[in-house]
N, C-alpha and C positions, 0 to 999 in steps of 0.2 A: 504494500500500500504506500503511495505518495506521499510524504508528509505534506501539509499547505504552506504557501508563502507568505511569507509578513513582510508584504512593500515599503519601503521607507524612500524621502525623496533630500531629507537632509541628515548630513552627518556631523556632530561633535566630535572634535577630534580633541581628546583628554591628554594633552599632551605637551611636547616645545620639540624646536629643536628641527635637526634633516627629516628623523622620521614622522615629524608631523608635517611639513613639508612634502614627503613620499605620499600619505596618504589622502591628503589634498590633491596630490595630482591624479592620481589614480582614482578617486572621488568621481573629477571632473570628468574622465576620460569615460565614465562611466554614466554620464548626467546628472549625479549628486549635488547637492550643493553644501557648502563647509561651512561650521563654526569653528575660530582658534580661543581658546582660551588661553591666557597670560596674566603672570606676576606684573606687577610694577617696573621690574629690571627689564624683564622682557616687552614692554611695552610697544618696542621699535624695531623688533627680534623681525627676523626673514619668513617666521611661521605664522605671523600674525600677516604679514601682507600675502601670505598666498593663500591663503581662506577666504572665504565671499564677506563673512562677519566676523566678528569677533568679540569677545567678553574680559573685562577684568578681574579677576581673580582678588578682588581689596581682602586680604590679609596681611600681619606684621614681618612673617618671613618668607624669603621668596623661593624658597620652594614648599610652602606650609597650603598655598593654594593649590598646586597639584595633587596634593595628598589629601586636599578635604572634599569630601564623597557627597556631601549634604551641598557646595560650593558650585563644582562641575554638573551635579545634576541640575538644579534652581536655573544655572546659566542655559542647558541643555532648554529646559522648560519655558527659559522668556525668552528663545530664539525660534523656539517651534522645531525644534531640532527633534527628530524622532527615531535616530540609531545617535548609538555613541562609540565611537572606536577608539582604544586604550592606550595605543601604538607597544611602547615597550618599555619598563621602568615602572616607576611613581606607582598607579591603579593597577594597571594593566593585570598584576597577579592577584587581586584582593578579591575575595569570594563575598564581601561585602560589598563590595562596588558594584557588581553584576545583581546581586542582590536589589542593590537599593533602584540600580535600573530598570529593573522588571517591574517593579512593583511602582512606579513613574510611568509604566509605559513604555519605557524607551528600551530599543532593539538592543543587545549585548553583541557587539561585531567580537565575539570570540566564544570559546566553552561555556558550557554550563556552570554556577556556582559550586555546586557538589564536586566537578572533576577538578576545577583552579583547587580549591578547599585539600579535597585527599590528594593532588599530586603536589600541593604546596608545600606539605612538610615532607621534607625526606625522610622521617623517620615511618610516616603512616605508607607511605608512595612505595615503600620500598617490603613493607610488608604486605602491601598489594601483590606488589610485583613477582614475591616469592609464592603467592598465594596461583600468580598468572603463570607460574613455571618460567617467568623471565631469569636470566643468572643477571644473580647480584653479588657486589665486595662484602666478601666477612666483613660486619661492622657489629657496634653496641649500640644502644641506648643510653644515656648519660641522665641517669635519674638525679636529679636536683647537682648533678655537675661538683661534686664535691672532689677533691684531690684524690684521697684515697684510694676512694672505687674506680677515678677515671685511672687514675696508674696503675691500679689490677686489670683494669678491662685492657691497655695498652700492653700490659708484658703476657698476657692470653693469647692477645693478637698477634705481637711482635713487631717488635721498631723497625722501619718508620711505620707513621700512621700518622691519619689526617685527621683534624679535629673540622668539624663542617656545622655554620648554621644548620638547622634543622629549619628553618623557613628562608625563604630569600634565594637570592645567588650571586651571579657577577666578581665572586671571588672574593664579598664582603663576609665575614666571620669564618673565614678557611684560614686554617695554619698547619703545614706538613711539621709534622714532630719528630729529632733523628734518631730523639733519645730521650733518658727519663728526665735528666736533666733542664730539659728546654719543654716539659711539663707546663709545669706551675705558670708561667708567664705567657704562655702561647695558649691556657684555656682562659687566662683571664683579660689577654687581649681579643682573642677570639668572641667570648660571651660579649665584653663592652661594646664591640665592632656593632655584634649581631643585634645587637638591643638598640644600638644607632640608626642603624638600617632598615630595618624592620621591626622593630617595636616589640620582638623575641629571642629571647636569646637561648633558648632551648638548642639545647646541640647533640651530635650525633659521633661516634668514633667509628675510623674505617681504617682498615689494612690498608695502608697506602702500596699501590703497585708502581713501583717506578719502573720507570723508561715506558708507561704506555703511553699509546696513542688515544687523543680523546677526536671521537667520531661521531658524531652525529647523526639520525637519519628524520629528515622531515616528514611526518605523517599530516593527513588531510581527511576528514570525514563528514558527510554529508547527513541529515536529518532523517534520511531513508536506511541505515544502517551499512554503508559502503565506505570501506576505509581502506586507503590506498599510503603506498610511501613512495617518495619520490626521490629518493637517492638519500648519498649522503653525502658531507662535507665534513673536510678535517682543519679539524680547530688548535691543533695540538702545539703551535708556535702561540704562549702565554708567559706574560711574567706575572707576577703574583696571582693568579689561577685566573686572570683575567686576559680574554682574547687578544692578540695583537694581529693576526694574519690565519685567513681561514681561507679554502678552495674546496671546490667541488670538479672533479668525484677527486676520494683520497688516492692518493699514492699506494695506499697499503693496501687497500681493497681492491678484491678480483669480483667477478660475477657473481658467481656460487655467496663467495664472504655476504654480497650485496643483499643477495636474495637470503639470506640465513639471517641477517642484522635487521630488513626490513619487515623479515615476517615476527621476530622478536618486538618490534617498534609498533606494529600492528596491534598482536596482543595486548602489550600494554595501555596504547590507546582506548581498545576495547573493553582492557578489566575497567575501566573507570567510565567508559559508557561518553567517549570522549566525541566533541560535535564540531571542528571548526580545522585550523592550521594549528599545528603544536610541533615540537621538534623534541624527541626520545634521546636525551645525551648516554653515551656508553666509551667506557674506558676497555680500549684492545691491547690486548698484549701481544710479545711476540709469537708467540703459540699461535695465533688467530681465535682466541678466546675473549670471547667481550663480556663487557659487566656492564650492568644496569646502573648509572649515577642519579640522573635524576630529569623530570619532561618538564620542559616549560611551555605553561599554557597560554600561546601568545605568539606573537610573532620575531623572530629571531633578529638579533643585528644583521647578521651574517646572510639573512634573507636572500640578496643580488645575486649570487654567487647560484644559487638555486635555480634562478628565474635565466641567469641567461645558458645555463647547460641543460633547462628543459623547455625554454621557450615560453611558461608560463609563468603569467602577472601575477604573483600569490596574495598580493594586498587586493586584487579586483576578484579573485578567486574567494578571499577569506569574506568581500564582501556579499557576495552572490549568494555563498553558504547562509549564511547571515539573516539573509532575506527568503530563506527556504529553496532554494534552486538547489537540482540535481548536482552531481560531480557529471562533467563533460565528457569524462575520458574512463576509461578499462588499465589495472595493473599493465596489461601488455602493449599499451598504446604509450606508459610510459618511457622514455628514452633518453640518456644522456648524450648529447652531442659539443663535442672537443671541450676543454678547460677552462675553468674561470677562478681567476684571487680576487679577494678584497685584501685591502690592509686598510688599517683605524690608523688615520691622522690624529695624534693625542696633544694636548698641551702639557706635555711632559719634558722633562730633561733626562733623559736616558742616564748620562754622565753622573748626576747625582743622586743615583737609585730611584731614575724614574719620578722624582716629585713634581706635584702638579704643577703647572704654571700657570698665573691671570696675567690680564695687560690690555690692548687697546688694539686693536684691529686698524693695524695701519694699512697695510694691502693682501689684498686677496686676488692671489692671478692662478687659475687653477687651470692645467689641463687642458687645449679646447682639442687635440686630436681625436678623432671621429668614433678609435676603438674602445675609447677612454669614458666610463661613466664615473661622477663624481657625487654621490646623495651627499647634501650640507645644509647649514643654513647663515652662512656665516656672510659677512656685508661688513664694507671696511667702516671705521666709524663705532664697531659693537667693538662691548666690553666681553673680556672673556671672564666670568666673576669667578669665586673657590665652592658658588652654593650648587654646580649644579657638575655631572659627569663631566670630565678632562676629554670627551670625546671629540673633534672638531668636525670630523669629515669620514669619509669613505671613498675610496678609491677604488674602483673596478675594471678590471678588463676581461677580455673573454679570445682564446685563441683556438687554433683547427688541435692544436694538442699543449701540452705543458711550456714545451719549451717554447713556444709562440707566445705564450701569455705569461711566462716570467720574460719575455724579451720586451713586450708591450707595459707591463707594469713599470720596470724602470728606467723606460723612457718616458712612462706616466708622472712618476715621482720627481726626476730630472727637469720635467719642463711644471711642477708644480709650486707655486710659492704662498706663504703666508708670511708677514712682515709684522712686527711688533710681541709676538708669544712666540716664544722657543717653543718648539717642537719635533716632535720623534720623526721631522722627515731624513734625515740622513743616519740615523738604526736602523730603520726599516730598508733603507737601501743598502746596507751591510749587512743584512741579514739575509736578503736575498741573496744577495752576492758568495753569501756562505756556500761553502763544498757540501755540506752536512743537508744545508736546504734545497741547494740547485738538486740534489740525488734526490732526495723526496723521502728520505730518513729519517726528518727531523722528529722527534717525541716530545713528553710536555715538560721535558727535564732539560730539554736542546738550548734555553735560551741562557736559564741559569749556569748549565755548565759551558756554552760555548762565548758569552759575555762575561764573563766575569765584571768587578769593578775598574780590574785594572784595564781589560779589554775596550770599555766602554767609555774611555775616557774622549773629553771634546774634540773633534776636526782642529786642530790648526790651520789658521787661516792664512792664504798660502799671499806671495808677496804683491798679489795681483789685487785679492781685497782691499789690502793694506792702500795701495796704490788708489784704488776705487774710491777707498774712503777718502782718501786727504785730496782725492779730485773732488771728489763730492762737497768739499767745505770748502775749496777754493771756489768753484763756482756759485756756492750759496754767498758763500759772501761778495761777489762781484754785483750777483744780483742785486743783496742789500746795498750796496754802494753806488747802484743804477750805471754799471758801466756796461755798455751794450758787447753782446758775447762775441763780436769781430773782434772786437779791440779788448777783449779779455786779456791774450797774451802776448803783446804788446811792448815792448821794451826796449830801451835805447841803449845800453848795453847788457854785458854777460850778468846774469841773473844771479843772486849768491845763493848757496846752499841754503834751506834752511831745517834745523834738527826738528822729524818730527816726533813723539811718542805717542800710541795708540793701544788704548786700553781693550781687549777682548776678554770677556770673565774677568778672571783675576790677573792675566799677565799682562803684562805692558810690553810692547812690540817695538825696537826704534827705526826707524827708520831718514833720510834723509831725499828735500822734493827741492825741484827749481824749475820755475817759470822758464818756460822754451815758446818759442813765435808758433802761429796758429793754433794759438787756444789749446795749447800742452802741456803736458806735465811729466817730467824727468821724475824718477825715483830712483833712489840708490839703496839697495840694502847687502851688507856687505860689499860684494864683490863684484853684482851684478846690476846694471844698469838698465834701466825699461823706460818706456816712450807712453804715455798714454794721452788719449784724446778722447772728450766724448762728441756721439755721432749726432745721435737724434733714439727719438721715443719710438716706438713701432710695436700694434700689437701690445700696448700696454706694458714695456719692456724697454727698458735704456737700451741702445746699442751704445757702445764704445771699442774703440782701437789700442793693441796693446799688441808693438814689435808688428807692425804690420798688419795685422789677423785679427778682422773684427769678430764679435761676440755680445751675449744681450745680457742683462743680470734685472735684476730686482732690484729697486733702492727706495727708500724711505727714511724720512728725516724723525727721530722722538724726541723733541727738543735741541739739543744740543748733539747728540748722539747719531749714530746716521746705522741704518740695515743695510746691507749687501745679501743678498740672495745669488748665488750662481747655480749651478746642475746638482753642485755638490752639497752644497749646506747653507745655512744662514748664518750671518755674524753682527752681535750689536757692538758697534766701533765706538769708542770715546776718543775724545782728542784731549788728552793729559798733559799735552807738552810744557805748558804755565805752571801745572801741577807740581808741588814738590814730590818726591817720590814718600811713598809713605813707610812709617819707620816699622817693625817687626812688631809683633803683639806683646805686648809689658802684662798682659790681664792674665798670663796663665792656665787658660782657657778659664778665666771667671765667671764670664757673661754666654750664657746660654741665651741666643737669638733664636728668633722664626726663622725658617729657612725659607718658608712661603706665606703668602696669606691664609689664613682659617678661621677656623673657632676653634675656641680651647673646651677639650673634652673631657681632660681629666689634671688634676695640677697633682702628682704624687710627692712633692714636699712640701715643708713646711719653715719658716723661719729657724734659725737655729740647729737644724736638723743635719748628720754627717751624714755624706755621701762619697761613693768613687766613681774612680771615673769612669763614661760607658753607662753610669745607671741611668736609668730613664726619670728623668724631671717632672718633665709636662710634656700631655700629648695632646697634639691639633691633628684638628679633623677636616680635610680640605677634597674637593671631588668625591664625595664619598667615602674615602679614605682615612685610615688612621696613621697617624707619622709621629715614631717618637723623638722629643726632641731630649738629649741627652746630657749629663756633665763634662765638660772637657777635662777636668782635673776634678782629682781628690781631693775634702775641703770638706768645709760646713756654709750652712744654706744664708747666706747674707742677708737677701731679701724676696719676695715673692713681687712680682711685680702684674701679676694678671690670676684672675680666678675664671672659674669652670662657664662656658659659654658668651665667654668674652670675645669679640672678636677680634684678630689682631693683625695687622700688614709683616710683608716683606722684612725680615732683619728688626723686628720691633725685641726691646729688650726682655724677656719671659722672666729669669731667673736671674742670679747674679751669686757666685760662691766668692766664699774667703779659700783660698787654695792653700794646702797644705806648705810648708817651708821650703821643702825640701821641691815640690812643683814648681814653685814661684819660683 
């Protein structure tokens, strides 16, 4: 029997960001019309102009409106909006939220409350699962989480093992444990994570398997009882259990694997009576043995990756289901054709364990070749804040086989720029670049052990930057001085050297410039001598001339400070030359700073209090993340200079020790 349709002709979209943007378009393409909902911060965001209407979200914190369920429906109701779609994040997993929309009237564009509900916890999800004949990781139940039981349940199991929210995911309240040692600290950061994140901190113990591969397979199921899967995608390049680079179909799966993983992915849909697009995650090992982790009910980051090696729109698919329409197609009609990656553009600093980054959206020149898809929502002028995921962007390409589509990605990366927020675009271009990745080997342990910290340290910026920048200040200031750019360089005799120094990060670079005729610039460093000229703009893109051989770069001015964007990396240049050089640290590591913007989430001393060094202080909580900030030396606690939900910037001063004698 048919199930019936529930037509809808407007959709809330519950969400911000590229993926609200994604299903806005796909809305359209479909005759939908859109509500965006938005914060305050968000006011001017890229997602609120690609929706037909939109609603303000007036609460006191800016991500407090996407989380209130009573807030998005009200909005939902004085738009006439009559589906709601979750995207991914914030609602999207709350069996309250589908709840409270049914009961409004309004269409749930994803599962039933009952399936989000029992596959939300992985502690309940996964005793379904065993109940489904799915294989699952030996794991425990963590009854009220106390140390004892959790260090009998870990030496049962055998080190390592993973400590896992039991609601949530994205890598928020997950800590691999190596040993009993790193216990006590890694369930207590774990639980606080998870109780940040999702408002539970119930957790779960699992046999961590290392070296596998985490594999995904997308399932889809229609109102009429037909559930199909449609391949799968490997996820397994993560740094802190969170995705950086996903493709479809994996490397490590053959047919047979495919069809064994997907009828596994099936079941479990089915134990829970599952109705919409959901994705079954499973950790493989090398055996070809997989285990059941956990399904999320909703639509995957990773989604693109899916859509173009099957040719289907799964956000118009997820809507169609939605509205009561059949599934189109037969298991055998589905097909995977040639390779597709995404990788996640983050506002991260690789170099310094990945911590997040905010800042000010000076340029965005992304990609325009034709192979090349970019989901974003990013617009020069926006603030990148600490309140919401470090995600920026998505990068997509799609080739006839793998190595077409790693050739196309990093010529994607190479011609893509973002200007003013440091970001993971040249690690991700190293990481392709890796022997361990191009072979299609890499597992979920690949990033930790083939980065190290020492590995990950910054691009040096080569003498062409250098060169870029101190042209770039000589022509701002000509500008300022309204001397028309013919007669830029200009000059009645030989030009004199003049010293320049150029701050990147932390080091200072020297280098030596002098004024040469037709608007040029000599640069000396060491030994070597170079000619630079700039061209002209094109395509959103400086060209300039260096030793003959022109070339285009990125450039942006942040006050004083100038960007340089080339193929390879970004660099924020300061011009220090006036600068006295600055003298060695006298504090002993006293002063425990921010390293980024956040909130402070936990202050673990107190005035007065001893400490060593390496122990954790205070912790901030920035992109969803928890960062500890730590003592530099051994000492007692000076002063406290911030409490619990404070919010604090860049280098603001948190703590302050008296350092022991013998430190100082």
């Amino acid at each position: 029997m048919t199930a019936p349709t529930t037509p809808f002709s407007k959709i809330l979209i519950a969400n911000r960001g590229e993926i609200s943007v994604r299903i806005a378009r796909a809305a359209r393409q479909l005759g939908h019309r859109t509500v965006a909902v938005y914060s305050e911060v968000d006011r001017e965001a890229p997602h609120v102009a690609a929706a037909d209407e939109a609603v303000s979200l007036e609460v006191d914190t800016p991500s407090g409106g996407y989380l209130d369920i009573e807030a998005v429906v009200a909005a939902a109701q004085r738009t006439g909006a009559d589906a709601v779609h979750p995207g991914y994040g914030f609602l999207a997993e709350n069996p309250a939220f589908a709840e409270a929309c049914a009961r409004a009237g309004l269409v749930f564009i994803g599962p039933g409350a009952e399936a989000i509900r029992l596959m939300g916890n992985k502690r309940i999800a996964k005793e379904r699962m065993v109940a489904a004949g799915v294989p699952c990781v030996p794991g425990r139940t963590l009854e009220g989480s106390h140390l004892e039981a959790v260090r009998s349940a870990a030496e049962e199991l055998g080190y390592p093992v993973m400590i896992k929210a039991a609601a949530g995911g994205g890598g928020r309240g997950m800590r691999l444990v190596g040993d009993a040692a790193e216990l006590a600290e890694a369930l207590d950061s774990a639980r606080s994570e998870a109780e940040n994140a999702f408002g539970d901190g119930e957790l779960i113990l699992e046999k961590a398997i290392v070296g596998g591969r985490h594999v995904e397979i997308q399932v889809v199921a229609d109102r009429n009882g037909k559930t199909l899967h449609l391949g799968e995608r490997d996820c397994s390049v993560q740094r802190r259990h969170q995705k950086v680079i996903e493709e479809a179909p994996s490397p490590a799966v053959d047919t047979a694997l495919r069809s064994r993983m997907g009828e596994a992915a099936i079941a479990a849909a089915r134990a829970v009576g599952y109705v919409g697009l959901g994705t079954v995650e499973f950790l493989l090992d090398g055996e070809g043995r997989f285990y059941f982790l956990e399904m999320n009910t909703r639509l995957q980051v990773e989604h693109p990756v899916t859509e173009l090696v099957t040719g289907i729109d799964l956000v118009a698919l997820q809507i169609d289901i939605a509205a009561g329409r059949a599934l189109p197609m037969e298991q055998r009609q589905v097909a995977l054709q040639g390779h597709a990656l995404e990788v996640r553009l983050y506002a991260e600093d690789p170099a310094a364990g990945y911590l997040p980054q905010t800042g000010r959206v000076l340029r965005w020149h992304p990609c325009g070749e034709d192979f090349v898809r970019i989901d974003h929502a990013l617009a020069e002028g926006m603030t990148v804040s600490p309140h919401y995921d470090p995600m920026l962007a998505k990068i997509i390409v799609h080739g006839t086989d793998r190595r077409e589509a790693l050739a196309r990605m990093r010529r994607a990366l190479s011609q893509t720029h973002l200007l003013g927020v440091r970001t993971n675009r040249a690690f991700l271009s190293e990481v392709l670049d890796h022997e361990t990745f191009a072979a299609g080997t890499a597992d979920t342990s690949f990033l930790a052990n083939a980065f190290t910290d020492a590995r990950r340290r910054a691009q040096e910026p080569s003498t062409q930057v250098l060169g870029l920048a101190a042209l770039a200040w000589r022509q701002r200031a000509q500008r300022a001085a309204g001397i028309p750019a013919e007669l830029g360089g200009w000059i009645s005799a030989n030009a004199p050297l003049r010293p320049c120094r150029i701050r990147v990060r932390d080091t200072v670079y020297e280098i030596a410039t002098r004024e040469v005729g037709d608007d040029a610039l000599e640069v000396i460093s060491g030994e070597a001598v170079h000619r630079f000229r700039w061209l002209d703009a094109r395509d959103g893109l400086q060209r300039y001339r260096c030793d003959g051989v022109d070339r285009r770069v990125c450039v942006a001015f942040e006050g004083e400070a100038v960007w340089i964007s080339d193929a390879q990396a970004s660099w924020r240049c300061e011009d220090v030359s006036l600068v006295p050089p600055a003298k060695s640290d006298e504090t002993g590591g006293g002063q425990v700073t921010a390293v980024m913007s956040g909130r402070v989430a936990r202050v673990a001393v107190e005035a007065g209090q001893a400490v060593q060094a390496g122990e954790t202080v205070v912790v901030l909580e920035a992109m969803k993340m928890e960062h500890r900030m730590c003592a530099g030396a051994s000492g007692r606690i000076k002063a406290v200079h911030v409490a619990v939900d404070q919010q604090v910037a860049d280098r603001q001063l948190l703590v302050e020790i008296e350092a022991d004698e013998a430190e100082s």
